[in-house]
TITIMAR-41243 format. One record per residue (C-alpha): residue in three letters; x, y, z; residue number from 1; chain. Coordinates in steps of 0.1 Angstrom, whole numbers, plus 2048, in hexadecimal, padded with zeros to 3 digits. Layout:
// TITIMAR-41243
+------+-----+-----+-----+-----+-----+
: type :  c1 :  c2 :  c3 : seq : mol :
+------+-----+-----+-----+-----+-----+
:  ALA :   X :   Y :   Z : NUM :   A :
...
+------+-----+-----+-----+-----+-----+
END
This chain:
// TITIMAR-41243
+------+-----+-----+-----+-----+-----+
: type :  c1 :  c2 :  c3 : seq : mol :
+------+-----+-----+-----+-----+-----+
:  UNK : 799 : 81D : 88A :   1 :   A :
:  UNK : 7BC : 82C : 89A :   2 :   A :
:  UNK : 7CB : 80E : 886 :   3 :   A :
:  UNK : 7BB : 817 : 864 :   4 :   A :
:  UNK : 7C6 : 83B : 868 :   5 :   A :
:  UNK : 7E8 : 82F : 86C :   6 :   A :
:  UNK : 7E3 : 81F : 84C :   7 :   A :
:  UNK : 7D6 : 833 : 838 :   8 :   A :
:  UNK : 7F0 : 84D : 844 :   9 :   A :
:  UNK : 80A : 83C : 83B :  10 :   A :
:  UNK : 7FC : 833 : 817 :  11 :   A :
:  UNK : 7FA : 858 : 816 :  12 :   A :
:  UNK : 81F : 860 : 823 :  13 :   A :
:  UNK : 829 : 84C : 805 :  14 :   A :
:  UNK : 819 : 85C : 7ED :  15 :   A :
:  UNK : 81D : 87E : 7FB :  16 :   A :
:  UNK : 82D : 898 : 7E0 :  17 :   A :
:  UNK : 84A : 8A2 : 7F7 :  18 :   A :
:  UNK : 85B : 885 : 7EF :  19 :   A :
:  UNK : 877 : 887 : 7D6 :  20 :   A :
:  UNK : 889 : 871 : 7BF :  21 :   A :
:  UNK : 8A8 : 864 : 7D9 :  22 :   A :
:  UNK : 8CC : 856 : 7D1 :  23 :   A :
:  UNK : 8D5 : 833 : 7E0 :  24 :   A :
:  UNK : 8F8 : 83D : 7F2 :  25 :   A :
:  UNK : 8E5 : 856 : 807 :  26 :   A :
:  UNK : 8CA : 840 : 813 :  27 :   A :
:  UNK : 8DA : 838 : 83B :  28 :   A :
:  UNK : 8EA : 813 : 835 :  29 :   A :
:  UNK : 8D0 : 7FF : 853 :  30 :   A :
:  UNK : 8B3 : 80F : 83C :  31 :   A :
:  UNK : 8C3 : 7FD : 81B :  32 :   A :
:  UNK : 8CC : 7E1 : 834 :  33 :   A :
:  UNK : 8A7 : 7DD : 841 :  34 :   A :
:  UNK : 897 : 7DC : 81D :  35 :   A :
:  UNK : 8B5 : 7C0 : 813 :  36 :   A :
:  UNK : 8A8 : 7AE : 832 :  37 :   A :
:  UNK : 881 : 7B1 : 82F :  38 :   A :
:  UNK : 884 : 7AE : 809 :  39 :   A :
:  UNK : 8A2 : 79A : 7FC :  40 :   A :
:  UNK : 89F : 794 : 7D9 :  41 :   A :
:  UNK : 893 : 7BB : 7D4 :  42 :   A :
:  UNK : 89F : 7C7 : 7B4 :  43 :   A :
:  UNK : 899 : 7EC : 79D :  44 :   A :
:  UNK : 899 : 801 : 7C1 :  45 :   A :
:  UNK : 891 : 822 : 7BD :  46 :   A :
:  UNK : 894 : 836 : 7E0 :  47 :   A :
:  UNK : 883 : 857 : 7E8 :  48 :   A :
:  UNK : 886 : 86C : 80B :  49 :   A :
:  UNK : 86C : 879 : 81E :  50 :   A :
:  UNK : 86D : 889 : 840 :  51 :   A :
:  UNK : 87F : 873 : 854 :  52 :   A :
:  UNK : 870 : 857 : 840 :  53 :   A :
:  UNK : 880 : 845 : 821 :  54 :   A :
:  UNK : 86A : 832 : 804 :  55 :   A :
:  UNK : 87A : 815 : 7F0 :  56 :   A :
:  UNK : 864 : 80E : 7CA :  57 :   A :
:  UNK : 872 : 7E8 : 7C3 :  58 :   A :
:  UNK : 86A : 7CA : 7AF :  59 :   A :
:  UNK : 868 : 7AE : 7C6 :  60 :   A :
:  UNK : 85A : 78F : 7BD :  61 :   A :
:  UNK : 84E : 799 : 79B :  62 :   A :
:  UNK : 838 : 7B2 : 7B0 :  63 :   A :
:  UNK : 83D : 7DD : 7B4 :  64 :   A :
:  UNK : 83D : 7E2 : 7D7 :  65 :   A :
:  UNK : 842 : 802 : 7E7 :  66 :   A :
:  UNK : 850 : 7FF : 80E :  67 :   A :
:  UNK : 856 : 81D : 826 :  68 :   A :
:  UNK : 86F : 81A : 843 :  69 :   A :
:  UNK : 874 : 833 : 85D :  70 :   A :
:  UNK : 8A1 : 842 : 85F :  71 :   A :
:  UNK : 8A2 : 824 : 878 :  72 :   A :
:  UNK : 89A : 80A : 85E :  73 :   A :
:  UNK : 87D : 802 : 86F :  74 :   A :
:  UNK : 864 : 7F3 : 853 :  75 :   A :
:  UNK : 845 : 808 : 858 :  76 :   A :
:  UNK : 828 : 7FB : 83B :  77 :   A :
:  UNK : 82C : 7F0 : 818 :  78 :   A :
:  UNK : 815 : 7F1 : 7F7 :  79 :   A :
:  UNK : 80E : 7DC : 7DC :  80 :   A :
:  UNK : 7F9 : 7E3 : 7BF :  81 :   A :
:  UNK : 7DC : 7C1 : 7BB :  82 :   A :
:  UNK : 7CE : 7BA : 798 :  83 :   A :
:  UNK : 7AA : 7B2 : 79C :  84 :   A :
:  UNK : 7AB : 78A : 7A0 :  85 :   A :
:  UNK : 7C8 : 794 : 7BC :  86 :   A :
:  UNK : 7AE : 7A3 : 7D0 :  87 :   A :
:  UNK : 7A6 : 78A : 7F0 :  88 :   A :
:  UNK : 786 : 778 : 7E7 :  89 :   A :
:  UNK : 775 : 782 : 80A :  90 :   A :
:  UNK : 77C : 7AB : 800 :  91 :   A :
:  UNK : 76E : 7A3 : 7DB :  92 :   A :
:  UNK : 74D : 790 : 7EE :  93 :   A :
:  UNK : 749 : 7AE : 807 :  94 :   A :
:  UNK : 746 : 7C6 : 7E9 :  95 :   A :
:  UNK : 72F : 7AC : 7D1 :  96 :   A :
:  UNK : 713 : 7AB : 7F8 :  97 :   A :
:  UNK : 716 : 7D1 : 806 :  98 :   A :
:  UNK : 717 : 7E2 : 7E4 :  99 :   A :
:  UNK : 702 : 7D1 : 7CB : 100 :   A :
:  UNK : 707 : 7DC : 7A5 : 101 :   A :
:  UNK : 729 : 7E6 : 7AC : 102 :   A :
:  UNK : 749 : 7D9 : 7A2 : 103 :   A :
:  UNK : 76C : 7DD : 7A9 : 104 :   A :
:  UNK : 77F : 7F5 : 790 : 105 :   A :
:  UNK : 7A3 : 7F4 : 789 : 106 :   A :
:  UNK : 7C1 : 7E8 : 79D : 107 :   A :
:  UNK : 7BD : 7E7 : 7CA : 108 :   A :
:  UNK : 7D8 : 7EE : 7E1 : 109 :   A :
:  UNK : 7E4 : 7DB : 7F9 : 110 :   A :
:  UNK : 7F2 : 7EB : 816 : 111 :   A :
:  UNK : 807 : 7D8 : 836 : 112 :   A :
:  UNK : 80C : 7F2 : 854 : 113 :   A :
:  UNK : 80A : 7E8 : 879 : 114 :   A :
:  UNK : 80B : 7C7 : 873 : 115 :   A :
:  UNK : 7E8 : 7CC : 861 : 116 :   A :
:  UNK : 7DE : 7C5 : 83C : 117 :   A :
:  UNK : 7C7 : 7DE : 82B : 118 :   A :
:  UNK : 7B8 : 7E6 : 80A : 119 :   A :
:  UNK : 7AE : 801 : 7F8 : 120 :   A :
:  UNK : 79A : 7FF : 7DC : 121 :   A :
:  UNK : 780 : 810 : 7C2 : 122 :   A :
:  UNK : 75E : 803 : 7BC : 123 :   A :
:  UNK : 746 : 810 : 79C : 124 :   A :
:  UNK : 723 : 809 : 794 : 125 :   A :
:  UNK : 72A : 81D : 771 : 126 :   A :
:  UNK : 71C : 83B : 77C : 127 :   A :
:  UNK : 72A : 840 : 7A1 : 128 :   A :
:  UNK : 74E : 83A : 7AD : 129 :   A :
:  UNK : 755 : 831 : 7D4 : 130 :   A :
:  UNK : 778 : 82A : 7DF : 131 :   A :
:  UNK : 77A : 813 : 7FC : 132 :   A :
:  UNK : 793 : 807 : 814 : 133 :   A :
:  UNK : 78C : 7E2 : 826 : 134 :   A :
:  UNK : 79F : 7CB : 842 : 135 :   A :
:  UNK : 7AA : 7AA : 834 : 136 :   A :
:  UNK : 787 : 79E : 844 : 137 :   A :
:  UNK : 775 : 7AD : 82D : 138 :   A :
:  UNK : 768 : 7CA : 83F : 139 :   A :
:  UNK : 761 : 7EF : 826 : 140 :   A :
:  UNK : 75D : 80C : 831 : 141 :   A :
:  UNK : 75B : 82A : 817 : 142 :   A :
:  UNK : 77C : 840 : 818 : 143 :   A :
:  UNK : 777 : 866 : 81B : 144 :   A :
:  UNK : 77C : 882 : 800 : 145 :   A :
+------+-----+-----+-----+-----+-----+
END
């Protein structure tokens, strides 16, 4: 549970309001140098600052991927939107057995922090909504409003 916390804090961190837009010559060179490293072929980056954090928007791979590194450099999680067939097949049969009328809405998020993968995701029967976060096993649990 500490681990998903971590997570999902760090999903939140990124997409916390306080960041703002961020010019490339004053992100600290080992935090450029670290995304170059863990990402080579990134291209369109787009940097904003948080507290002590930094958060690189890039194309990599023909994918958006969002990655948040500490002033160190030190890569701390990244994101990645998943169309619906992107989904792992294990996550999309967890949802099909423990919630039965319901189907996945929209794009899921894939989120790597502490050398854990995650997913969040929204579920809809048409009349009721639940937004869900799982392990790369499979395993829901319903995420808190």
């Amino acid at each position: 549970m500490k681990k998903l916390t971590t997570i999902l804090t760090a999903t939140l961190l990124f997409f916390a309001a306080s960041a703002f837009a961020y010019i490339p010559d004053e992100v600290p060179a080992k935090v450029q140098n670290a995304l170059q490293k863990d990402f080579a072929n990134a291209s369109e980056v787009n940097w904003e600052k948080g507290e002590n954090l930094y958060f690189a928007t890039f194309s990599w791979n023909t994918t958006q991927v969002r990655a948040v590194f500490n002033v160190d450099g030190e890569l701390l999680s990244t994101t990645r939107k998943l169309t619906l067939a992107q989904v792992p097949l294990k996550i999309s049969l967890a949802v099909a057995k423990k919630y039965k009328g319901y189907a996945i809405m929209g794009d899921a998020v894939e989120i790597i922090a502490d050398d854990q993968t995650s997913y969040q995701l929204s579920i809809s029967n048409g009349v009721k909504t639940i937004a869900l976060t799982s392990s790369a096993n499979g395993d829901l649990e319903t995420v808190e409003k």
